[in-house]
PQR file with spaces between the fields and no chain letter, atoms N, CA, C, O and H, PARSE charges and radii, in Angstrom:
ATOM       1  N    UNK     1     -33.662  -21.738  -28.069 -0.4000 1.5000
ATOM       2  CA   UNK     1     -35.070  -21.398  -28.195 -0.0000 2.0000
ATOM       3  C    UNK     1     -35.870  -22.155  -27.133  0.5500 1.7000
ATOM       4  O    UNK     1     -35.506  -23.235  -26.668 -0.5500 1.4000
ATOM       5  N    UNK     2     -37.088  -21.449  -26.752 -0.4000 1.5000
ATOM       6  CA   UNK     2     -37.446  -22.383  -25.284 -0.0000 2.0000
ATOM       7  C    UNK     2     -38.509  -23.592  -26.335  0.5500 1.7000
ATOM       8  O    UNK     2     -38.747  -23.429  -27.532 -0.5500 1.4000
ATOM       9  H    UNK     2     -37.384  -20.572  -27.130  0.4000 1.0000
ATOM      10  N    UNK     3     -39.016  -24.793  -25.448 -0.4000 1.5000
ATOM      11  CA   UNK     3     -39.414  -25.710  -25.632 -0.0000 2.0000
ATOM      12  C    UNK     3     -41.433  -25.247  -26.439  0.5500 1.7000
ATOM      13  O    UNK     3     -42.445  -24.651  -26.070 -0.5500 1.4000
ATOM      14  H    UNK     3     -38.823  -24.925  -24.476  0.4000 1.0000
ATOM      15  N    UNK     4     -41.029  -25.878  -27.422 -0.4000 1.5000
ATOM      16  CA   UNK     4     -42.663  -25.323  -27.823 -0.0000 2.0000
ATOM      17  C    UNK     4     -43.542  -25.750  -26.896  0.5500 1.7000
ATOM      18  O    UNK     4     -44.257  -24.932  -26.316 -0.5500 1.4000
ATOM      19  H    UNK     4     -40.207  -26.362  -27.721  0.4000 1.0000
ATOM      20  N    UNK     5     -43.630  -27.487  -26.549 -0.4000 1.5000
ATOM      21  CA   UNK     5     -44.660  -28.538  -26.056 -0.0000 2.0000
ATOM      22  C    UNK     5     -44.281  -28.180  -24.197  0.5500 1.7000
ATOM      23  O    UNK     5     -44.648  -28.897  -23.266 -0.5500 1.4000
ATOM      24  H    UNK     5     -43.050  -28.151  -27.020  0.4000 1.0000
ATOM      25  N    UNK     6     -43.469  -26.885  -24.077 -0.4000 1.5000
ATOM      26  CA   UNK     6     -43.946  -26.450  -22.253 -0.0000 2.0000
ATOM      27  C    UNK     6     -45.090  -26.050  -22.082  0.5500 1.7000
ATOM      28  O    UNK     6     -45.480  -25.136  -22.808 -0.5500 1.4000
ATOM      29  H    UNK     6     -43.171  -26.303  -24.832  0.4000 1.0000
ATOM      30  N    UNK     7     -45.538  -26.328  -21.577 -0.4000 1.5000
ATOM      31  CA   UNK     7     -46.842  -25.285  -20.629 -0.0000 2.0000
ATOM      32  C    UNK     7     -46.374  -23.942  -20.282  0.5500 1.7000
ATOM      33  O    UNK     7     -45.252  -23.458  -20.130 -0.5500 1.4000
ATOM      34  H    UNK     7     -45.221  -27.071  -20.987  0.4000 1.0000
ATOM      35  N    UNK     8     -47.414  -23.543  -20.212 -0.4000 1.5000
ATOM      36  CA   UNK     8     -47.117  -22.002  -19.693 -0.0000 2.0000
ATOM      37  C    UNK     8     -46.746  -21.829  -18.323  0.5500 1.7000
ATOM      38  O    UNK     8     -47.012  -22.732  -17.530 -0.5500 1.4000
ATOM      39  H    UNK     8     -48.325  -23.937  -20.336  0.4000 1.0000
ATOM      40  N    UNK     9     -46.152  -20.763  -17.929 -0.4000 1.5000
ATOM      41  CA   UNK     9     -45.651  -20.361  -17.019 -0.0000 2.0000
ATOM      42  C    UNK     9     -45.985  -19.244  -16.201  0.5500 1.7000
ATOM      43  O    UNK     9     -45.434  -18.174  -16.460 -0.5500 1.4000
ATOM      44  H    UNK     9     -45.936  -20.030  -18.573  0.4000 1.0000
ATOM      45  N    UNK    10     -47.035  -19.330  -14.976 -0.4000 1.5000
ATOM      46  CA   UNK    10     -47.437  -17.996  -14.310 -0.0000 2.0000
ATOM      47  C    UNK    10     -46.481  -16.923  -14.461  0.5500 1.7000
ATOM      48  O    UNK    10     -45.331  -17.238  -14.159 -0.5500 1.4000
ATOM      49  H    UNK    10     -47.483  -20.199  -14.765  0.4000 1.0000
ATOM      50  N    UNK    11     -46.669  -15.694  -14.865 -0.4000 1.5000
ATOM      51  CA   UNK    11     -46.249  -14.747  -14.300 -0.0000 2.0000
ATOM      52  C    UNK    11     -46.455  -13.677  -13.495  0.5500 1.7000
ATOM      53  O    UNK    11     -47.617  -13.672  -13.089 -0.5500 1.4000
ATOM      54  H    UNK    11     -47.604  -15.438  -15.111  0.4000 1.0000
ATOM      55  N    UNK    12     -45.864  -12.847  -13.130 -0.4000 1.5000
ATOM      56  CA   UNK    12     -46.725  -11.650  -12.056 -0.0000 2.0000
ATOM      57  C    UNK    12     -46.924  -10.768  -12.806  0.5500 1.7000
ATOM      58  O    UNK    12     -46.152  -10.290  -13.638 -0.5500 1.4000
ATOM      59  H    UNK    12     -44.920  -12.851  -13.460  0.4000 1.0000
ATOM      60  N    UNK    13     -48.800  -10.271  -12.374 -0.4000 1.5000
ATOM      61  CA   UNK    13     -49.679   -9.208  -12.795 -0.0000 2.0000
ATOM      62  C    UNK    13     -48.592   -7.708  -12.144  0.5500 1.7000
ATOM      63  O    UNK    13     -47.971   -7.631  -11.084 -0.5500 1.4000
ATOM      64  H    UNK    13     -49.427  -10.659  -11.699  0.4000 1.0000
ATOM      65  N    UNK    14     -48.700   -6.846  -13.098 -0.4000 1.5000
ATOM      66  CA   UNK    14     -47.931   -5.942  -12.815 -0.0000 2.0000
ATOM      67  C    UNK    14     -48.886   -4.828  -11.608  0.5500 1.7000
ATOM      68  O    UNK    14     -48.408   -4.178  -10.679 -0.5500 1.4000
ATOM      69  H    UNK    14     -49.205   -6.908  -13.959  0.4000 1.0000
ATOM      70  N    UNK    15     -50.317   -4.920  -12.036 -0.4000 1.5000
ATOM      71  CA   UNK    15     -50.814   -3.880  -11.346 -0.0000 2.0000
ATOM      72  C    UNK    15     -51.573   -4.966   -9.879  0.5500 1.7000
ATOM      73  O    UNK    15     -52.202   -4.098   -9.275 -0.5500 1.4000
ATOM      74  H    UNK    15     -50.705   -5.448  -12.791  0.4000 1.0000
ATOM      75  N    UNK    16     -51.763   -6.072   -9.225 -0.4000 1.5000
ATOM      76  CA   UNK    16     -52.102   -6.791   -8.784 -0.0000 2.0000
ATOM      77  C    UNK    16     -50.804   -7.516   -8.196  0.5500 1.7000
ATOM      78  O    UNK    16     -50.893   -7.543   -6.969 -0.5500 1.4000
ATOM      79  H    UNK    16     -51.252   -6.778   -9.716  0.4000 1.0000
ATOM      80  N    UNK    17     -49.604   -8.124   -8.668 -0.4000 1.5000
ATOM      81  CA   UNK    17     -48.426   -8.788   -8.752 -0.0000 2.0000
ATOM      82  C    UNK    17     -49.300  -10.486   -8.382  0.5500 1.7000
ATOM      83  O    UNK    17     -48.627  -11.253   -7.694 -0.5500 1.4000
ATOM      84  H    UNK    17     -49.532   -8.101   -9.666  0.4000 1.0000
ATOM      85  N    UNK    18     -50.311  -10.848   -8.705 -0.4000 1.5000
ATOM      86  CA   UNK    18     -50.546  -12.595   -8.890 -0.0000 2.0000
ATOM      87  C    UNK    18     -49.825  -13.148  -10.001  0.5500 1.7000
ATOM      88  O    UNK    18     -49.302  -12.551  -10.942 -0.5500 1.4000
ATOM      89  H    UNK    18     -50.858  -10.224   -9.263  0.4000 1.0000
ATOM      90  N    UNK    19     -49.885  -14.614   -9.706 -0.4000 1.5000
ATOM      91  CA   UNK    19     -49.103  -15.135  -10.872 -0.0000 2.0000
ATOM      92  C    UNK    19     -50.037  -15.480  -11.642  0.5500 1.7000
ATOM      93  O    UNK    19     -50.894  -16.108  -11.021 -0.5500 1.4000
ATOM      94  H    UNK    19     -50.310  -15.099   -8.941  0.4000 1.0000
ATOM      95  N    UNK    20     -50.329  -15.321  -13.019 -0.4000 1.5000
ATOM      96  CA   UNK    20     -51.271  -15.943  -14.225 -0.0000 2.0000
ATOM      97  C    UNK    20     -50.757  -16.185  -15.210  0.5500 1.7000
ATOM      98  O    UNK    20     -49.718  -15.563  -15.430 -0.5500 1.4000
ATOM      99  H    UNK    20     -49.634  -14.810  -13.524  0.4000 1.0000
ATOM     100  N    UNK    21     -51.179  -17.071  -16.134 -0.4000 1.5000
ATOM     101  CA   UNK    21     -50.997  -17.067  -17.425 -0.0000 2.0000
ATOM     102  C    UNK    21     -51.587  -16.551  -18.425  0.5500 1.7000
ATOM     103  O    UNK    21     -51.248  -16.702  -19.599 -0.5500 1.4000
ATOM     104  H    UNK    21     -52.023  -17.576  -15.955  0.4000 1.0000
ATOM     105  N    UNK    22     -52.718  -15.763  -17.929 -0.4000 1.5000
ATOM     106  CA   UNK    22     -53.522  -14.895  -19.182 -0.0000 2.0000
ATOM     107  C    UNK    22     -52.608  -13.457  -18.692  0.5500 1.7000
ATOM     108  O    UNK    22     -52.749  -13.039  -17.542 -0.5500 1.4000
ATOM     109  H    UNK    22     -52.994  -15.640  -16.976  0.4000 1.0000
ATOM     110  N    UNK    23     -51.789  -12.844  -19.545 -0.4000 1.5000
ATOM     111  CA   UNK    23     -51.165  -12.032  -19.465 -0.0000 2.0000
ATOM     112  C    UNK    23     -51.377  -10.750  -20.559  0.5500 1.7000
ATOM     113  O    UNK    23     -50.796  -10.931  -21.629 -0.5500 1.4000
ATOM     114  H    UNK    23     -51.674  -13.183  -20.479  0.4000 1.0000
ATOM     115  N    UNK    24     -52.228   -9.317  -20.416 -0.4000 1.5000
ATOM     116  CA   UNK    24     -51.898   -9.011  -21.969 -0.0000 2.0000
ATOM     117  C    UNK    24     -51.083   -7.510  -21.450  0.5500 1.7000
ATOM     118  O    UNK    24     -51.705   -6.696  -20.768 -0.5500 1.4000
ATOM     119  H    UNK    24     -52.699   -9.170  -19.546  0.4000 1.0000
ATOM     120  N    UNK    25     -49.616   -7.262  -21.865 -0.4000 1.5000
ATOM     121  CA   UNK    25     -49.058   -5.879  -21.442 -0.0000 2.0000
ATOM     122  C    UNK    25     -48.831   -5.680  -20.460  0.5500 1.7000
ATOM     123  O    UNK    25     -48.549   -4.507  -20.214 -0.5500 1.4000
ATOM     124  H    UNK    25     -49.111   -7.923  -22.420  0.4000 1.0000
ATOM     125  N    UNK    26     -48.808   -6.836  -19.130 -0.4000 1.5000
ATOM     126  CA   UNK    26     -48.777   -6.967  -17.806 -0.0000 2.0000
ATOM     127  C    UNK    26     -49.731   -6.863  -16.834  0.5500 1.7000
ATOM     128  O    UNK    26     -49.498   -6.564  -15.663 -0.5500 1.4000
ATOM     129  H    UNK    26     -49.037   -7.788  -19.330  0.4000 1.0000
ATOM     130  N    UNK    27     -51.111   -7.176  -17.436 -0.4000 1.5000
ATOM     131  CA   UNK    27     -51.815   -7.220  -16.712 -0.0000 2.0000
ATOM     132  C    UNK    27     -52.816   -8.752  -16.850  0.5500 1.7000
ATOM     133  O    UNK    27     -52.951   -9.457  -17.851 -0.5500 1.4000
ATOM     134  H    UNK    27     -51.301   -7.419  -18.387  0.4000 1.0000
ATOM     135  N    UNK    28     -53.366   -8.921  -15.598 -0.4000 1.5000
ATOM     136  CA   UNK    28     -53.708  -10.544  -15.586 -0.0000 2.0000
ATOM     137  C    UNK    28     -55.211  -10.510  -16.287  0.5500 1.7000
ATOM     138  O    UNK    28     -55.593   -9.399  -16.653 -0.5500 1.4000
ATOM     139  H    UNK    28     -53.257   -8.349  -14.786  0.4000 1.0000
ATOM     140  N    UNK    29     -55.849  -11.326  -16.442 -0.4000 1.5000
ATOM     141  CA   UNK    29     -57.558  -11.624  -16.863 -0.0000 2.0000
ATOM     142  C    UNK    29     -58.515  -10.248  -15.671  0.5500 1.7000
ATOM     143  O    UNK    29     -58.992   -9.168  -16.018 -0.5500 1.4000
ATOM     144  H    UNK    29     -55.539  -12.229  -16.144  0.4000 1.0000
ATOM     145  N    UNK    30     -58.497  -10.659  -14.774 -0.4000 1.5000
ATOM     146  CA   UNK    30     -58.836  -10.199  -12.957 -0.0000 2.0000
ATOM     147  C    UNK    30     -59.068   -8.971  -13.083  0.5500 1.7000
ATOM     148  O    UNK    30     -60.166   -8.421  -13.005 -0.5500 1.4000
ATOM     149  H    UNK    30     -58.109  -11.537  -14.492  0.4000 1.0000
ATOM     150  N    UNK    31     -57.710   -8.336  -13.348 -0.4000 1.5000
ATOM     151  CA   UNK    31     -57.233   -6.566  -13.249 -0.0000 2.0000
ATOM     152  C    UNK    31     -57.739   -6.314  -14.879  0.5500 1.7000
ATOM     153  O    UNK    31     -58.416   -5.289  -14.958 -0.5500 1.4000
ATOM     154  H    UNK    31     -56.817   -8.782  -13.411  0.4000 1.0000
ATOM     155  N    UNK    32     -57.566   -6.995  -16.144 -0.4000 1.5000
ATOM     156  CA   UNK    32     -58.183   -6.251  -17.035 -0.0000 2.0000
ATOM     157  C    UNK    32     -60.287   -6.090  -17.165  0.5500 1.7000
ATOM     158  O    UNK    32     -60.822   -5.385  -18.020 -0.5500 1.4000
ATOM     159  H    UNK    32     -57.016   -7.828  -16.079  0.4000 1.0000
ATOM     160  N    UNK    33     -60.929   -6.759  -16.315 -0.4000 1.5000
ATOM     161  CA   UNK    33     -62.028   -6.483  -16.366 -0.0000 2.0000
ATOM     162  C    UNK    33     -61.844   -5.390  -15.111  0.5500 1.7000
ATOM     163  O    UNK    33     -62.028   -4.225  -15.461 -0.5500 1.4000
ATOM     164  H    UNK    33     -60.494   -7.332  -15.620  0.4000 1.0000
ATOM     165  N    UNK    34     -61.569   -5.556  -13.954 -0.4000 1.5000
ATOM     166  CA   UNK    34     -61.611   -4.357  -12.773 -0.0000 2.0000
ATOM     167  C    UNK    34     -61.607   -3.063  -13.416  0.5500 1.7000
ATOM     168  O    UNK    34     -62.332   -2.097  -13.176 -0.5500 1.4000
ATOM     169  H    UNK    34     -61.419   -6.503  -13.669  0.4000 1.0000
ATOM     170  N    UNK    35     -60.457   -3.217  -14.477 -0.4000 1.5000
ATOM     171  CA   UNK    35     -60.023   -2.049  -15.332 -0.0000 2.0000
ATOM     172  C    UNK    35     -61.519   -1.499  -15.826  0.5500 1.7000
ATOM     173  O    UNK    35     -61.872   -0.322  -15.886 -0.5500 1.4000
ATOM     174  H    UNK    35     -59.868   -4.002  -14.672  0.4000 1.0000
ATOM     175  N    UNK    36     -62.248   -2.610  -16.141 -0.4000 1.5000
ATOM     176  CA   UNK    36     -63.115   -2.070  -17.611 -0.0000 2.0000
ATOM     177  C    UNK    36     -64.270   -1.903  -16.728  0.5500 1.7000
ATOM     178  O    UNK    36     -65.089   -1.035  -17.029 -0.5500 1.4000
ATOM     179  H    UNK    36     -61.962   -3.567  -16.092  0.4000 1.0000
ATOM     180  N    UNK    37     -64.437   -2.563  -15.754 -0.4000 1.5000
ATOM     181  CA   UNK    37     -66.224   -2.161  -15.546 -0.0000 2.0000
ATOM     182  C    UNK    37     -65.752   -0.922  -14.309  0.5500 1.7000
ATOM     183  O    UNK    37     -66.710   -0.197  -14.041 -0.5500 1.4000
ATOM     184  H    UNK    37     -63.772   -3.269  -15.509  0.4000 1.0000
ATOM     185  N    UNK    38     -64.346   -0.540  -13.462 -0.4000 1.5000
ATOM     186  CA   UNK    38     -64.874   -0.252  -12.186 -0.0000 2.0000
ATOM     187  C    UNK    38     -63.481    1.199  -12.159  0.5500 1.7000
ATOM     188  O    UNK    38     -63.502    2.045  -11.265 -0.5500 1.4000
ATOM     189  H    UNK    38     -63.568   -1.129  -13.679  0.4000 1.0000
ATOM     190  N    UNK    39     -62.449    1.211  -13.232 -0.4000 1.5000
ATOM     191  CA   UNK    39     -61.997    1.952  -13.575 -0.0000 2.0000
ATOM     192  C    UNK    39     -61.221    2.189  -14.897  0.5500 1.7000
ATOM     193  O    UNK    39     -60.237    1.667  -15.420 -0.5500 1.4000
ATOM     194  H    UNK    39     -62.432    0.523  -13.958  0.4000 1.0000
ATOM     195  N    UNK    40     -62.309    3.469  -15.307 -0.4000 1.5000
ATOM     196  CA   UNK    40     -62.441    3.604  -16.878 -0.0000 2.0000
ATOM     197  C    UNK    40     -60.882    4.244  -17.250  0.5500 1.7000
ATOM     198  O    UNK    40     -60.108    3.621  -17.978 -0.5500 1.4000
ATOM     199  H    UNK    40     -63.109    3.893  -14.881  0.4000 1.0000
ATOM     200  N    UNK    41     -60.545    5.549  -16.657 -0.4000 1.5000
ATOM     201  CA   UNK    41     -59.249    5.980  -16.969 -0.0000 2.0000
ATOM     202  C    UNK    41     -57.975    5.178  -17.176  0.5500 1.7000
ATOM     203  O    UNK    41     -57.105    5.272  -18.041 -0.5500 1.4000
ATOM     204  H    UNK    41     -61.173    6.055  -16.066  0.4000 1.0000
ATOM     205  N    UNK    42     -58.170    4.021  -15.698 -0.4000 1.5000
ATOM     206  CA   UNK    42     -57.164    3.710  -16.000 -0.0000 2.0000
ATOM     207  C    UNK    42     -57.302    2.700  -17.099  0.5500 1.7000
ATOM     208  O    UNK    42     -56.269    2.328  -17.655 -0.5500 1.4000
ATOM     209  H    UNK    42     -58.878    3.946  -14.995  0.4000 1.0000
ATOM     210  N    UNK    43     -58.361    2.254  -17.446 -0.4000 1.5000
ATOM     211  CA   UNK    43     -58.319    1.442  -18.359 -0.0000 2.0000
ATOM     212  C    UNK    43     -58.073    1.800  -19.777  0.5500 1.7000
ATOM     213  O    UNK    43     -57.646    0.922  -20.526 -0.5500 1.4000
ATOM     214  H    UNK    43     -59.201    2.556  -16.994  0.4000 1.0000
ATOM     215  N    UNK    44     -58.274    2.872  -20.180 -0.4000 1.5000
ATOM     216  CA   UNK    44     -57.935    3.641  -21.195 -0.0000 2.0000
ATOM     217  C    UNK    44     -56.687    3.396  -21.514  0.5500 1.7000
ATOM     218  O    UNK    44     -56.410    2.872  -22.593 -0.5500 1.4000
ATOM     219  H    UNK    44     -58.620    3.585  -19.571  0.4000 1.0000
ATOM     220  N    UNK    45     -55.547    3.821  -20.413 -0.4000 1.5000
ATOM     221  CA   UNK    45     -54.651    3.841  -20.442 -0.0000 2.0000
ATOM     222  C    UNK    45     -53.726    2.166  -21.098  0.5500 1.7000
ATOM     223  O    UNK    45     -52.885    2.157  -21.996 -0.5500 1.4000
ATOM     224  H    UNK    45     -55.772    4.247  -19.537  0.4000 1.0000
ATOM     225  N    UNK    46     -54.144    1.138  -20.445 -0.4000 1.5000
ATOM     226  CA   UNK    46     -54.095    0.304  -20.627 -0.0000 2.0000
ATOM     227  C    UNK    46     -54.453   -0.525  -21.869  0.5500 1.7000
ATOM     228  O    UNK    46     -53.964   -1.590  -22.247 -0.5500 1.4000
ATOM     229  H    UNK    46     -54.828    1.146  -19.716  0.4000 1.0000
ATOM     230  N    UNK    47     -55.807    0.514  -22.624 -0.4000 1.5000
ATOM     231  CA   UNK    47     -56.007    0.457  -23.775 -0.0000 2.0000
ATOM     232  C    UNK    47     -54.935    0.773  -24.820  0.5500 1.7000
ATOM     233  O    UNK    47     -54.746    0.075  -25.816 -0.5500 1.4000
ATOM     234  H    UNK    47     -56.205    1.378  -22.317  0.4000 1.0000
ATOM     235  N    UNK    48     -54.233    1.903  -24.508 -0.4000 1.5000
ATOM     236  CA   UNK    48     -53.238    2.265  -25.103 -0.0000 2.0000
ATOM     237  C    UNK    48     -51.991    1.526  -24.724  0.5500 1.7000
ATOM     238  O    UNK    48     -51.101    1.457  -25.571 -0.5500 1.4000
ATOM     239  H    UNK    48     -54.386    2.470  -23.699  0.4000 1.0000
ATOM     240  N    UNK    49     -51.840    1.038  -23.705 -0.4000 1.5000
ATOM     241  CA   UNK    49     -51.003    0.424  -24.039 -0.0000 2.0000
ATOM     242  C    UNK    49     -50.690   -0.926  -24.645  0.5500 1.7000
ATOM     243  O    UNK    49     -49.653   -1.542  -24.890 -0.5500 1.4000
ATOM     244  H    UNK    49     -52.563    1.094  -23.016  0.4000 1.0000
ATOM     245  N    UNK    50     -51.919   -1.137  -24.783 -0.4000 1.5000
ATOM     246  CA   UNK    50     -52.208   -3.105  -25.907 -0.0000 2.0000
ATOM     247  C    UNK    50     -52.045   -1.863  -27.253  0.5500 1.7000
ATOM     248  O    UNK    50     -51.014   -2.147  -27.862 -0.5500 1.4000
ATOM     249  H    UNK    50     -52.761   -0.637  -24.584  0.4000 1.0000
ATOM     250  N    UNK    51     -52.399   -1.213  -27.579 -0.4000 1.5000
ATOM     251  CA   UNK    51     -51.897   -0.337  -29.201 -0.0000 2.0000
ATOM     252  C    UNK    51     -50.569   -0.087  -28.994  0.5500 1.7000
ATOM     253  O    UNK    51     -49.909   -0.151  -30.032 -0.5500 1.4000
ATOM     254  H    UNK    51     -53.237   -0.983  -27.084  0.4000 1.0000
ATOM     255  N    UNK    52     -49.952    0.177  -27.999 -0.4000 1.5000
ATOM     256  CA   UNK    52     -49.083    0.410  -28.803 -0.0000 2.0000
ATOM     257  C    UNK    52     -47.691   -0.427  -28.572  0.5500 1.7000
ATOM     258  O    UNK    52     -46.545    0.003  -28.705 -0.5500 1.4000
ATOM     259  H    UNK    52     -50.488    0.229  -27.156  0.4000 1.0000
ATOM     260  N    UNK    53     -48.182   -1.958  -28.125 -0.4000 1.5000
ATOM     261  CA   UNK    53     -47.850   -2.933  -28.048 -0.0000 2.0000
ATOM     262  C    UNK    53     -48.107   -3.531  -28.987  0.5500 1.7000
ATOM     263  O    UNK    53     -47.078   -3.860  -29.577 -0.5500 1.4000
ATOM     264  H    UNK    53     -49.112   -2.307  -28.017  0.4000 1.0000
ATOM     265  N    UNK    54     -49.247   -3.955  -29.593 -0.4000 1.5000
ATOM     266  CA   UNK    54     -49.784   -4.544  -30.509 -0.0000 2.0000
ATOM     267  C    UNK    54     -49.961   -4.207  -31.852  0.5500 1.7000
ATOM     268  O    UNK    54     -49.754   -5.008  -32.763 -0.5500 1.4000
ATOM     269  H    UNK    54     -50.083   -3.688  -29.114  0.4000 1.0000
ATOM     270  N    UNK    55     -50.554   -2.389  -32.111 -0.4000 1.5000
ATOM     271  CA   UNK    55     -51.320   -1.854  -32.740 -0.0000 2.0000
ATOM     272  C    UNK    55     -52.310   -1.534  -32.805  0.5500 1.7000
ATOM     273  O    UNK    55     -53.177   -2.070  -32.114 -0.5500 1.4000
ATOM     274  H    UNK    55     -50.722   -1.738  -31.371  0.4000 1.0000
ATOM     275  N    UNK    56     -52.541   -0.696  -33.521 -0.4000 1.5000
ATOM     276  CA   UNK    56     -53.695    0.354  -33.530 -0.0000 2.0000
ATOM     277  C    UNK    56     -55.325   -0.843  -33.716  0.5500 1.7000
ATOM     278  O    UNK    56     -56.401   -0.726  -33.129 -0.5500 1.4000
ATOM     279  H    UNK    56     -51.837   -0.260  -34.082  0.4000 1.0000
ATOM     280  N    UNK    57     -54.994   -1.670  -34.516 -0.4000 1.5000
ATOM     281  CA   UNK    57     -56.459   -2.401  -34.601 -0.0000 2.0000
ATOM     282  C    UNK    57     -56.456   -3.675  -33.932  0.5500 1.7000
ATOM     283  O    UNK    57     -57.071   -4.646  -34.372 -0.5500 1.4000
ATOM     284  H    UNK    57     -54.120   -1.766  -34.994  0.4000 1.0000
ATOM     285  N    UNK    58     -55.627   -3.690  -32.652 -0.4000 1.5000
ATOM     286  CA   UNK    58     -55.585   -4.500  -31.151 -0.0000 2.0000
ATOM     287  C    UNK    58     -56.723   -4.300  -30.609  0.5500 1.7000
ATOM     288  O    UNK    58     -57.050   -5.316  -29.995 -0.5500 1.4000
ATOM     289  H    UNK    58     -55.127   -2.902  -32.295  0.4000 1.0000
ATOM     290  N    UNK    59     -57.867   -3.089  -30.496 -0.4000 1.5000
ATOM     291  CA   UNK    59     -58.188   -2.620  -29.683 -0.0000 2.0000
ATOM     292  C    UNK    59     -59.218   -1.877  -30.140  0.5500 1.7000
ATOM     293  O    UNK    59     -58.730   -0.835  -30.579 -0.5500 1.4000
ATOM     294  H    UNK    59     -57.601   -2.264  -30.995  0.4000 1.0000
ATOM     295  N    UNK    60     -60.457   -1.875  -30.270 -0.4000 1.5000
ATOM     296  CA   UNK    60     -61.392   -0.821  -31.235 -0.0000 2.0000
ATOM     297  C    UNK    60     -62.302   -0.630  -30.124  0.5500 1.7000
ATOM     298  O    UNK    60     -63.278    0.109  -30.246 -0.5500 1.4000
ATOM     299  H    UNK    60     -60.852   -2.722  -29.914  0.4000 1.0000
């Protein structure tokens, strides 16, 4: 099992590829507002995919 008391670990933004640790469904902090104020579709999409990662009341 990995170490509870590690720190987090950058990973790469899937739609961007930076390394972050705010990660939700593969996308970083950065790319999920770009998403929301500057493209709505794709953000939708992305909406759906925290549901259906998460669930339906992830996301209202």
């Amino acid at each position: 099992m990995d170490d509870p008391d590690a720190a987090a670990q950058p990973r790469p933004c899937v739609r961007c590829a930076e390394p972050c640790v705010l990660w939700v469904v593969g996308r970083c902090a950065d790319c999920m507002a770009d998403l929301y104020f500057h493209h709505p579709e794709e953000y939708r999409v992305f909406k759906d995919d925290v549901r259906r990662e998460y669930g339906t009341k992830a996301t209202s």
